[in-house]
Each structure stands twice: as structure tokens, then as C-alpha cells.
C-alpha positions as CSV (number, residue, x, y, z in Angstrom):
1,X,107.5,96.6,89.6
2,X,107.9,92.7,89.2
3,X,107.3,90.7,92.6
4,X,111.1,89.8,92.7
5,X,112.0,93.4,93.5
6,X,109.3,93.5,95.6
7,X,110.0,90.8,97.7
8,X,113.5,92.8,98.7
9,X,111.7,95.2,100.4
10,X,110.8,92.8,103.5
11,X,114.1,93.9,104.2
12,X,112.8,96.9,105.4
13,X,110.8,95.6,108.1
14,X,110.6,96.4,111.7
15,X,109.8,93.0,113.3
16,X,111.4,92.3,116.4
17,X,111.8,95.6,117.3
18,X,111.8,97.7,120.9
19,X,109.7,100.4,122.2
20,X,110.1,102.4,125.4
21,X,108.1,100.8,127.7
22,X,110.5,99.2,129.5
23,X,114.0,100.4,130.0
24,X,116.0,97.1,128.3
25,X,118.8,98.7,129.2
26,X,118.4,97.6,133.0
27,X,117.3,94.3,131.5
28,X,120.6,92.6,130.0
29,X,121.6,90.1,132.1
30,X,118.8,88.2,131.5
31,X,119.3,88.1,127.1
32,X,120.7,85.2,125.8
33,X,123.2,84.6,122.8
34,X,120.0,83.9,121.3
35,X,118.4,86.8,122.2
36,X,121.6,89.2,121.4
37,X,121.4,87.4,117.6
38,X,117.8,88.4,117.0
39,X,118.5,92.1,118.3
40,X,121.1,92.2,116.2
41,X,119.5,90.8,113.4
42,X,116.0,93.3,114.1
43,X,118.5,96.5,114.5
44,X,120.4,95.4,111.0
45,X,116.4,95.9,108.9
46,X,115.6,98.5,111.6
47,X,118.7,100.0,110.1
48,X,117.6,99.6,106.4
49,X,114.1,100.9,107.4
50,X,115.1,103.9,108.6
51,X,117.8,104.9,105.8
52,X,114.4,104.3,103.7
53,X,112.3,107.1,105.8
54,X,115.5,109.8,105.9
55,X,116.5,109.3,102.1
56,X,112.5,110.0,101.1
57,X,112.2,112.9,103.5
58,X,115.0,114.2,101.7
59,X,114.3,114.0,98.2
60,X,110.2,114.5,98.4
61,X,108.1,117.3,100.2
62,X,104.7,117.9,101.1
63,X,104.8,119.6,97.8
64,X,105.3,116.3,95.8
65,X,102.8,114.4,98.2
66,X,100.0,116.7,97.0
67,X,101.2,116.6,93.8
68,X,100.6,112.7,93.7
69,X,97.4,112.9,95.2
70,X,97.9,112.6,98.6
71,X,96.8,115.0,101.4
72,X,98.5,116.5,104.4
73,X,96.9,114.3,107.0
74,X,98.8,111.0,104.9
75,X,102.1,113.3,104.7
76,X,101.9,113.9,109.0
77,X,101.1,110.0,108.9
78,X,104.6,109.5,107.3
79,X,106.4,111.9,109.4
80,X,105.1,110.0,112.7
81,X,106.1,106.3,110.7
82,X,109.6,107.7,109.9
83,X,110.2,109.1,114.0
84,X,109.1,105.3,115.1
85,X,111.9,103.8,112.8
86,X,114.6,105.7,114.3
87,X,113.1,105.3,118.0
88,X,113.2,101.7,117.3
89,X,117.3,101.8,116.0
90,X,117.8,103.8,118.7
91,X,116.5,101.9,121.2
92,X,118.0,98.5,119.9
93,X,121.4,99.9,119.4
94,X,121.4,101.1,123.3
95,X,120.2,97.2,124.3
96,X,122.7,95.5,122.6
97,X,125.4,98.0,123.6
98,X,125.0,97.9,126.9
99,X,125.1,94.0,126.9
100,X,128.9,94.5,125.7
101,X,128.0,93.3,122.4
102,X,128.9,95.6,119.4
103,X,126.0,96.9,117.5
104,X,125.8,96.4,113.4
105,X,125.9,99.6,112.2
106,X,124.1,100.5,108.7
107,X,125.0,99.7,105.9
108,X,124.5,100.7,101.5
109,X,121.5,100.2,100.4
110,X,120.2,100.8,97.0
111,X,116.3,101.5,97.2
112,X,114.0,101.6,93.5
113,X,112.2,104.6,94.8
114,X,111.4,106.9,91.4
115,X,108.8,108.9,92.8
116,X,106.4,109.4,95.7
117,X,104.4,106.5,94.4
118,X,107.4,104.0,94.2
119,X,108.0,105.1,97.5
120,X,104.5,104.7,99.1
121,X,104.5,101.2,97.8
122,X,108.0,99.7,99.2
123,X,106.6,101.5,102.2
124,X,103.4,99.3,102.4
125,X,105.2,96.1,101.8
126,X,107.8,97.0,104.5
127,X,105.7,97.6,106.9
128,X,103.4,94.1,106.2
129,X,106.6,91.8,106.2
130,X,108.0,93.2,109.4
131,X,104.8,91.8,111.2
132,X,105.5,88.1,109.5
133,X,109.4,88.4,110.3
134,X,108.2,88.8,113.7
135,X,106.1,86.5,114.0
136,X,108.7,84.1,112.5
137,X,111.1,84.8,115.1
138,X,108.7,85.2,118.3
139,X,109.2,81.6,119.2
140,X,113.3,82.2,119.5
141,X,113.0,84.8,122.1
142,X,113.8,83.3,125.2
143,X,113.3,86.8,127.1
144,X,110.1,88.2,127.9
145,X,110.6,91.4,128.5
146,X,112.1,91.0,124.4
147,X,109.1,89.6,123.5
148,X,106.2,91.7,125.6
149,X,108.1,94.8,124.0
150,X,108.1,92.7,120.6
151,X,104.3,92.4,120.6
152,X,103.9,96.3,121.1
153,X,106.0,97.0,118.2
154,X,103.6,94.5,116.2
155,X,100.7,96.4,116.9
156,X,102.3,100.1,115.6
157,X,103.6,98.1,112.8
158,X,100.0,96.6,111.7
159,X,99.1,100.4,112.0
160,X,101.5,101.1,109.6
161,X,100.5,98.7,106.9
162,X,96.7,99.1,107.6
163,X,97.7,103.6,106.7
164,X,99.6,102.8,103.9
165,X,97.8,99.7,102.0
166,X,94.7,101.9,102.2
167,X,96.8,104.8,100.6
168,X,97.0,102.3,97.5
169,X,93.2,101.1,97.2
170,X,93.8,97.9,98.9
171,X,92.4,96.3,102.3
172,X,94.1,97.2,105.2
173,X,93.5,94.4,106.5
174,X,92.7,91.4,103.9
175,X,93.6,88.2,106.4
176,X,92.4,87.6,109.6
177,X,96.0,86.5,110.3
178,X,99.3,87.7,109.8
179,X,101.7,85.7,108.2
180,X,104.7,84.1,109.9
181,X,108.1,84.2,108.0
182,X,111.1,82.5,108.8
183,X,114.7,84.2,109.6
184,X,116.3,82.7,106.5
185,X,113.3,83.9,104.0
186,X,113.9,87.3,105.1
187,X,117.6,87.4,105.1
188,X,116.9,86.3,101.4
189,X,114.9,89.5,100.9
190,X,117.2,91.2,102.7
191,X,120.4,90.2,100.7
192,X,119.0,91.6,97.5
193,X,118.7,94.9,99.2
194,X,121.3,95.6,101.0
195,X,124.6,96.7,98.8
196,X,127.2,96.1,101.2
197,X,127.7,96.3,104.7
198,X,130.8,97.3,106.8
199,X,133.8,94.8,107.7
200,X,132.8,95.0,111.5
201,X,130.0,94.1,111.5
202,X,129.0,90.8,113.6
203,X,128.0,88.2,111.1
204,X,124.5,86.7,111.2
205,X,123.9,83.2,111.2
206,X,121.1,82.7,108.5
207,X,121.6,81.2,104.6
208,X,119.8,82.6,101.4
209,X,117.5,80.3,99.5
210,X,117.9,80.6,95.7
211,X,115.4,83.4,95.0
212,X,112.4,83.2,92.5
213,X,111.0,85.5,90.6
214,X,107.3,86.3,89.2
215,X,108.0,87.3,85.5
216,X,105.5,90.2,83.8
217,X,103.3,90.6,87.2
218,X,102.8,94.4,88.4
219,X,102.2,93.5,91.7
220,X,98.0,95.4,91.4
221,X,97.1,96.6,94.6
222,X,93.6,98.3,93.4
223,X,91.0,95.3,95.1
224,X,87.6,97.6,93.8
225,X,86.4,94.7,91.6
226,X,85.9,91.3,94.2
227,X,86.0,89.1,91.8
228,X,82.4,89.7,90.9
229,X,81.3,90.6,94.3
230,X,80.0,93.6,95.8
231,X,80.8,94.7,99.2
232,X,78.0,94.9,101.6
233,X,76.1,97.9,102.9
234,X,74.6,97.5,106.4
235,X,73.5,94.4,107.9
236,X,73.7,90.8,105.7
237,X,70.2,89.0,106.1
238,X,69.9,85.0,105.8
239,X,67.2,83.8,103.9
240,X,65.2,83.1,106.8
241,X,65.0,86.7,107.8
242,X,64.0,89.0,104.9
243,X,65.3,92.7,105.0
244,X,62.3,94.9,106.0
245,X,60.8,97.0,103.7
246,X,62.1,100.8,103.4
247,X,59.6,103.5,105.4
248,X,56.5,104.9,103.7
249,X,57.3,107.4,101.3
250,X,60.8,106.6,101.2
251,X,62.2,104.7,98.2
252,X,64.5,101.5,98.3
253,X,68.1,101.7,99.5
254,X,70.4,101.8,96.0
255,X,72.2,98.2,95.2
256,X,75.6,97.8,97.1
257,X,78.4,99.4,94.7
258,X,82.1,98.6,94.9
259,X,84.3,100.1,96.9
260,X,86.3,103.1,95.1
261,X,90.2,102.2,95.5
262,X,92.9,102.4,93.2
263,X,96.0,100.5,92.1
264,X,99.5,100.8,92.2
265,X,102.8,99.3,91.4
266,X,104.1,98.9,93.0
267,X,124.6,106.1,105.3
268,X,124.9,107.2,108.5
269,X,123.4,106.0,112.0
270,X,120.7,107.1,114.0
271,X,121.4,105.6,117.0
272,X,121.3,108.6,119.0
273,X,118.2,110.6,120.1
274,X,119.6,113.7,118.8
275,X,119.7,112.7,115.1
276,X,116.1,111.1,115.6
277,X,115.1,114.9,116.7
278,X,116.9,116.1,114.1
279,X,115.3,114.4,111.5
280,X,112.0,115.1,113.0
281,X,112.1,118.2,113.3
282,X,113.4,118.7,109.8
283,X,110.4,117.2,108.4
284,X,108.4,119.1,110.9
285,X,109.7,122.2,109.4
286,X,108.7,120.9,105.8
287,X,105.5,120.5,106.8
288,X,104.8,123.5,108.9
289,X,106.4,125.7,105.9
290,X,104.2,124.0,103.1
291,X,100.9,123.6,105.1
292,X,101.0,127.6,105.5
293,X,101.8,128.3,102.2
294,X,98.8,125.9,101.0
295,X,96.5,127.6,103.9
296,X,97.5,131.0,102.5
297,X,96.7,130.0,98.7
298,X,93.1,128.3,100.0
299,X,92.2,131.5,102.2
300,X,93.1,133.7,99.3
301,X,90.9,131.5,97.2
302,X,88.4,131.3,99.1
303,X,88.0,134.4,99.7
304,X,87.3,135.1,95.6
305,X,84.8,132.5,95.6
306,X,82.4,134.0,98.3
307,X,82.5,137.5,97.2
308,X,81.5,135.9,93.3
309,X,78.6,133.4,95.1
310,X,77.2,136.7,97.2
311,X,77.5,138.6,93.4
312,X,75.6,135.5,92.1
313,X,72.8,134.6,94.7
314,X,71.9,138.6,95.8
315,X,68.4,138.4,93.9
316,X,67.7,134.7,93.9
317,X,67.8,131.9,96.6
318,X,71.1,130.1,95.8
319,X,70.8,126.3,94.5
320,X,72.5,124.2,97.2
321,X,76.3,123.3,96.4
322,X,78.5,119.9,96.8
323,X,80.5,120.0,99.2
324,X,84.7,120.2,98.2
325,X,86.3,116.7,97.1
326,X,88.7,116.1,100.0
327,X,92.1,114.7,99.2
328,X,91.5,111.4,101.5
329,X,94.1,108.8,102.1
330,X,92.3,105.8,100.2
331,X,92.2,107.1,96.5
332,X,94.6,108.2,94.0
333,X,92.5,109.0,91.0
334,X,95.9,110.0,89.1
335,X,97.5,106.3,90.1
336,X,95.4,104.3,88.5
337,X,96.9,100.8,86.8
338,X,95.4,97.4,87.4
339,X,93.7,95.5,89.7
340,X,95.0,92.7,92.2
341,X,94.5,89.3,90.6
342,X,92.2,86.6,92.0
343,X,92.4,83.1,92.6
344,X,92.2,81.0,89.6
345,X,94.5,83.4,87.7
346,X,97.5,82.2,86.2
347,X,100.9,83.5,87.0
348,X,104.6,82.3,85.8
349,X,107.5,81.8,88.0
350,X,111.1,81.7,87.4
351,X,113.5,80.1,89.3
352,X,117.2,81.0,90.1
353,X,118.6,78.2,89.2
354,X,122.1,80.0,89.5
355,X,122.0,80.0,93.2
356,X,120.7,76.3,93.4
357,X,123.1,73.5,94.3
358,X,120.0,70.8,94.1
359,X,120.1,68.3,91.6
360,X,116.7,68.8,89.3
361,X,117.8,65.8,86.9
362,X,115.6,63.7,88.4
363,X,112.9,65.6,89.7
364,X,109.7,65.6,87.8
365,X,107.2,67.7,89.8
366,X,107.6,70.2,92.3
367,X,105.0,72.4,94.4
368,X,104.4,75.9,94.0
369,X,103.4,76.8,97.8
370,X,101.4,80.2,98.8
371,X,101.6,81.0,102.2
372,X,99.2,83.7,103.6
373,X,98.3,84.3,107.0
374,X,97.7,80.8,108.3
375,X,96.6,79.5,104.9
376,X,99.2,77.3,103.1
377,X,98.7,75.4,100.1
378,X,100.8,73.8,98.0
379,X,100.0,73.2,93.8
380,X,101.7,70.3,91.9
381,X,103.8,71.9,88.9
382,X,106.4,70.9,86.6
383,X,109.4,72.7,85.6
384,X,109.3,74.0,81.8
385,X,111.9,76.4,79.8
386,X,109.7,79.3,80.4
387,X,109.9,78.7,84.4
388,X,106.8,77.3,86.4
389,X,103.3,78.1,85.0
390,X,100.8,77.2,87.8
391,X,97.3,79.0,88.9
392,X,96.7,81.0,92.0
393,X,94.5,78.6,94.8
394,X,91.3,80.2,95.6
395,X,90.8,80.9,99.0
396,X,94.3,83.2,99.6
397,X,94.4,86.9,99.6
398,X,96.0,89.8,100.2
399,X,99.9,89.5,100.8
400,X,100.6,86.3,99.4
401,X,104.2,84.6,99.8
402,X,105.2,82.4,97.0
403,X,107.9,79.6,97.5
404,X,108.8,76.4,95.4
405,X,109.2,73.6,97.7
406,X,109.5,69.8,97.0
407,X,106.7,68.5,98.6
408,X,103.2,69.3,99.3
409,X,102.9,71.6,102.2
410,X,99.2,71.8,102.2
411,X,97.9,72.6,105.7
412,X,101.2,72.3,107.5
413,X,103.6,74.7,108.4
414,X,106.5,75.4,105.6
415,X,109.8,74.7,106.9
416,X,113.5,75.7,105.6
417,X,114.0,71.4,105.0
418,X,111.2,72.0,102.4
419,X,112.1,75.0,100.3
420,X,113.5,75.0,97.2
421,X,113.1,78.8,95.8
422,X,111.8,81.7,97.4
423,X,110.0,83.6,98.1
424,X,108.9,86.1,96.0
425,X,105.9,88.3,97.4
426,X,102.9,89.3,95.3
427,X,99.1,90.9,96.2
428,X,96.1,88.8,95.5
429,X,93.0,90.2,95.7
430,X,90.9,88.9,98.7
431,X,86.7,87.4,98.4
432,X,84.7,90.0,100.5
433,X,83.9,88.2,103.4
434,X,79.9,87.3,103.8
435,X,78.5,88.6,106.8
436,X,75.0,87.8,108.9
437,X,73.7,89.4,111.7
């Protein structure tokens, strides 16, 4: 999937979201029109993210999860994910309608899920770009009680991401930082993902930058390789304090090997707690149904297999056996593709100039910004037929945003003044970080 589609699916983010702790309800009189705009704005991709849960728990079952390589324990993962998107519209619907205000209600959305894999992909770019929209909007809330609740929501969200970017064979947690994003970058994302919306609904205040796309990039997640690095087993010793030899008798520890991982590609309300049970306990059923039948076939199975090892072993002392593969959450041997690229590698860009009402007849360079936690550099390029052609900085990793601004950002923080295109979202494999103790 190129990075252009992929960068709609920060649409689907939960940013800016509300949890139960305090009753918000009680709290309105204190939300400004401010305030009221960013709830609306949170409940209108809280809306999106949810539709995205219930449409996949209705077209794929545990059945299909195994099926893809994934195991029960990722599949109760999901279920758990999927109730916290419709607690979050539920709650935010109830805040803003009890401040009088009319809530946006959902709207048509057209989501490129194929198969559980598709699926488990938008899912871990969802759930990374809702913690940058909120950290974009964070300095806008002028209520605290918004913004204490805000910060809760972050930290289930970076759950999220960490579960389901380890489902692909990437880090689940490649920057030390998460990255902020500004309201009108993700209403970009967001207006390539959302089909149409109803009439009534309040309008939001934001404009879409002409968007830009990353032309034959498969968006790798698989980060095994390191760029020629090898992560580290135990402690890291400086040169001053050699490792200690191994115990008599006992041979040398094996050289560090890379870490296994694989790659990948990558409408109705539910405002009220009775749907959200509803669709719980739907997808509890699934489960519960699946899981026995899958307990039944193993017991069955098992059962064959000790009365042939007892046939086997009766005159001989049985050779000591593996023990079974488990179906873990951080490898999909049947998913392989490619792997992340590193810095230095070359990518091509490709502007929509369609959507652009700036002049280019007289510009002559322009800067390909990334922007990745709280790294942002900016890479002089020139505009050719074939789009932008530039190399990837070193020293940025892991969810990368790419935008085409007309000066050099370098260091700074990217504002809306200075962006021409973007941004279009891709996965750079991050350096292993070098560690002394």
C-alpha cells in the first residue's frame, strides 16, 4: 500500500479523546468554543475509528486471525481496542451534548481493508497518529479537566500502537518521542478518508494542504536487519571495562543475532452504552465460540499424540522434545515482504499539484521536511517531471511524516505558514540504540 493511502488512515485516530475518570458531563460550564471545536473534531475520527473496529469484527473471525498467523491472545487484544473506541464516542458524544451543542454524527467512510493483514496495518497507523494529533492539539485545550483526561487517553492509545506495530515485526516503540501533528495535517488525512458526511453536521474550521504522495513505496514494516547492526544481548561494556570471561567449563555466549520480525504492507452511531455492549459482547461470543472449538480440536489431538509417544518410548528412555511453536504476537512467518528502509535510502515524492493555488514559476528549490518525534529536518530538492527525488536523513526512524515546505525547517518546529504538500506518512527503519551500563 503506497504511503498516500496510508497517510488517510490518521484519520482514524483517537487523539483528544475522553475516558471515565471524571464525569465531563458535570464539567461543561467551564469548556470553551475552543474546547467544544476540539471535542467535536476528536468525536468526528473517534467516529471513523470505531466504524473501522465494528466493520472488521464483522467481516473477520478468530477463525481468519489464526488463519493469518495470529493467535487468540492478539484476537482478545483487538476485542479490548475495539470496546475503548466506542467508550471514547460515547463518552464525547454525551460531553458535547450536554453543553447544548449538537454532536457530529458518523459519517461514510470507505476503508482499503482486503484481509486481516490490510486490517492489522491501518490499525497500527491509526493508533500511532492519534498520539501526534493529540499532541498537536494539547496546547488548544484551555480546560483541564479536557486535557488531564486527554493525557489518559494518550497513554491507552500508545498501548495500542506499541500491541499492534509488534504484531507487524516493527518496534513498538522506535522514538523516544511522539510526534506532534497539527489540526490541519490531520484534517488532510482525514478528508481522503471520509466519503461524505451528513448535512447537519457542525462544520469544522481547519483547511486541507494539497496532499503528496510517495510513488512505488510499500510502506516495510519488518525492522530485523538494523542497517547492519545487531541488537544487543545483556549488558553493553565500554572499552574500558571488558566483558568477563564465561565460567569454567562453560563455553562463550553465541554472537548477538537479529531480532526475528516480519514485514507488512501495509454507518450508524455508537453513542450509546448499549450498542458499545452490544458490539462487545458480539465479538465476545466469536471468541468464546471459536476458542472452544480450537480447545476441542487441540485436546483431541493431543490426546493421539501421548498414547503414540507412550507406544514409542515403553522400552527406551525417550529423547527429550522441543517444546510447541507458540503463535506469538511479534511474527507472521506467512507475511513476510520487505524490510523498512533506512536513512540514506532514496525515495520519490509526488506532489498534488491539482490542489495547489501556489505559484511554482519561480521557485527553484524547495525542502523535503521529515518530522519524527521531535526530530525535524529539512533536505534541499528541486522539483522534476517525475516529482521530488530526495534521500532519507539519517538519524529518523520509525513513523516518519513527510511534508514539502518552502523553507528549511531544520530544528524548528513546522508550522501550517511553511507547508506546501503533505504529509504523506511512511516507516523508516530505526539505528538500534547503543547501550552502556
Amino acid at each position: 500500500m503506497k504511503a498516500f493511502t496510508l497517510s488517510a488512515l490518521s484519520t482514524l485516530f483517537a487523539g483528544l479523546t475522553l475516558a471515565h475518570p471524571v464525569d465531563l458531563k458535570a464539567r461543561q460550564g467551564g469548556f470553551s468554543d475552543v474546547d467544544i471545536t476540539i471535542l467535536q473534531f476528536a468525536l468526528t475520527l473517534e467516529h471513523l475509528e470505531n466504524e473501522f473496529y465494528r466493520s472488521a469484527f464483522r467481516t473477520f473471525t478468530l477463525q481468519h486471525f489464526l488463519d493469518a498467523g495470529y493467535d487468540q491472545d492478539f484476537f482478545l487484544n483487538l476485542q479490548f481496542i475495539a470496546a475503548d473506541e466506542a467508550a471514547h464516542v460515547e463518552t464525547l458524544f454525551g460531553a458535547i451534548q450536554s453543553a447544548g451543542v449538537f454532536p457530529v454524527q458518523p459519517c461514510q467512510y470507505n476503508f482499503p481493508v482486503t484481509d486481516v493483514q490490510s486490517f492489522v496495518t491501518l490499525s497500527a497507523i491509526l493508533e500511532s497518529v492519534g498520539t501526534s494529533a493529540y499532541l498537536g492539539a494539547a496546547p488548544f485545550v484551555g480546560s483541564k479537566d479536557i486535557l488531564g483526561i486527554a493525557a489518559s487517553i494518550m497513554g491507552v492509545e500508545a498501548f495500542h500502537t506499541s500491541l499492534q506495530r509488534n504484531s507487524l515485526g516493527a518496534i513498538g516503540a522506535p522514538d523516544p518521542f511522539a510526534t506532534p501533528l497539527g489540526a490541519n495535517a490531520v484534517f488532510t488525512l482525514a478528508a481522503q478518508f471520509i466519503v461524505s458526511c451528513p448535512s447537519n453536521n457542525p462544520a469544522l474550521p481547519f483547511t486541507a494542504f494539497p496532499g503528496l504522495a510517495i510513488s512505488d513505496n510499500k510502506n516495510c514494516f519488518r525492522e530485523n536487519s538494523f542497517d547492519g547492526q545487531a541488537p544487543q544481548r545483556g549488558h553493553a561494556m565500554s572499552p574500558s571495562r571488558p566483558p568477563p570471561p564465561p565460567p569454567a567449563g562453560e563455553a562463550p555466549p553465541p554472537p548477538p543475532a537479529n531480532l526475528a520480525a516480519v514485514s507488512s504492507v501495509v454507518s450508524e452511531t455508537s453513542t450509546e452504552s448499549a450498542t458499545a455492549s452490544e458490539t462487545s459482547s458480539a465479538i465476545e461470543t466469536t471468541l468464546s465460540a471459536e476458542a472452544s472449538a480450537a480447545a476441542t480440536t487441540t485436546t483431541a489431538a493431543d490426546g493421539a499424540a501421548a498414547t503414540t509417544t507412550s507406544e514409542t518410548t515403553t522400552s527406551e528412555t525417550a529423547a527429550p522434545t522441543a517444546a510447541p511453536e507458540r503463535r506469538g504476537l511479534s511474527t507472521r512467518q506467512n507475511s513476510l515482504g520487505c524490510s523498512a528502509p533506512f536513512g540514506g535510502s532514496s525515495i520519490n515524492l509526488i506532489p498534488d499539484f491539482g490542489k495547489s493555488r501556489h505559484d511554482f514559476s519561480r521557485i527553484v528549490q524547495v525542502f523535503v521536511t521529515f518530522v519524527s518525534g521531535f526530530n525535524v529536518i529539512s533536505v534541499a530538492a528541486q522539483f522534476n517531471r517525475g516529482g521530488i527525488n530526495v534521500n532519507i536523513p539519517t538519524g529518523i526512524g520509525g513513523q516518519v511524516f513527510v511534508f514539502i515546505t518552502i523553507v528549511d525547517i531544520t530544528g524548528r518546529r513546522l508550522s501550517d505558514s511553511d507547508i506546501l504538500f503533505g504529509p504523506a506518512i511512511m516507516e523508516v527503519a530505526p539505528r538500534v540504540p547503543t547501550l552502556s551500563f
